[in-house]
Phi, psi and omega in degrees: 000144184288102150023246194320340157291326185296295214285333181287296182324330165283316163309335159265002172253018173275325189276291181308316194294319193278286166342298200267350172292333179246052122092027183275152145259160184201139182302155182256134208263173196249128201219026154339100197070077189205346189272006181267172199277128153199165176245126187248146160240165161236101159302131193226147180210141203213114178085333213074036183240166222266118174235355164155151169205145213202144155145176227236133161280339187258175172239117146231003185213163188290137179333281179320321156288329184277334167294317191299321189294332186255003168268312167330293166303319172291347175252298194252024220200000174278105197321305194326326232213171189245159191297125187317120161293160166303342196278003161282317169359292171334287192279001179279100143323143166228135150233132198249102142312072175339297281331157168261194210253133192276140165235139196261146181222159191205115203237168192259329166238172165285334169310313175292347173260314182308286177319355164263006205266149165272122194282180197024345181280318200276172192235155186217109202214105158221182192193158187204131189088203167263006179245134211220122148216186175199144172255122169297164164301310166313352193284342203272351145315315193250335205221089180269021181269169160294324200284312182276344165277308156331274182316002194217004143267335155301326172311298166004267167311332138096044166257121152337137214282307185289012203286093142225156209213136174298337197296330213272120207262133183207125147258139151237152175224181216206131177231157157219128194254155172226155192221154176286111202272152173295325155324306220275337183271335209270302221295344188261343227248000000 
């Protein structure tokens, strides 16, 4: 399937999933080629503000499914936000975020890590313990020094900003996104 055949196709089963939990039609999408294992997140936006994101580091489940369980999740399940109404629906933007395979990488500082982070390309994912976050590439849009994107992903994780350790587990990734463009949003809706 063609990058740009994928990415519509994710984007409507997204639409569709998010659809029929509040009891909407939203067309049902042809979703051919979806069974292979991949990991997604799904972003949502309403007005052009952030209304929930959900989603997976690992590919542990067929494409399709994972996209539709983390656009669910991301509309009614996302702690931040209180559950999507239907009168949002109309205005809700979607984006679907493809992940590469997460690489765990091991720096002796944080500095060698800062100098290694690419901004807007790299996904940033650590953990230590029971505490866990991950910054899409996109976050690197609002907060595009390494330093302070570090630090506020360590917040994230609700690791002390000056916090570094060999214990502390760092993956980076890679996406490839598709965002609904508004015709594509008028048409599904």
């Amino acid at each position: 399937m063609h990058d740009d055949d994928l990415g519509r196709c994710l984007l409507a089963v997204a639409r569709h999933a998010i659809a029929c939990e509040l009891a909407l039609f939203a067309p049902l999408p042809q979703t051919g080629g979806l069974q292979r294992l991949g990991a997604t997140f799904v972003t949502l936006l309403c007005g052009g503000e952030l209304r929930g994101c959900i989603g997976s580091l690992n590919a542990r489940r067929a494409l399709e499914v994972d996209v539709r369980e983390n656009a669910l999740a991301a509309a009614f399940r996302d702690p931040r936000f209180p559950p999507l109404s239907v009168g949002e629906f109309p205005a809700l933007s979607i984006e679907v975020s493809l992940l590469s395979q997460p690489e765990a990488v091991s720096f002796a500082t944080e500095g060698e890590l800062l100098s290694r982070l690419v901004p807007g390309v790299d996904g940033v994912a650590l953990d230590i313990e029971d505490r866990r976050a991950t910054f899409l590439p996109q976050v690197w849009e609002t907060i595009p020094e390494p330093r302070e994107f570090l630090a506020a992903l360590k917040a994230k994780a609700r690791i002390p900003a000056g916090f570094w350790s060999p214990q502390l587990n760092v993956s980076l990734y890679r996406v490839t996104k598709w965002k609904e463009s508004e015709t594509e949003r008028e048409a599904a809706s």
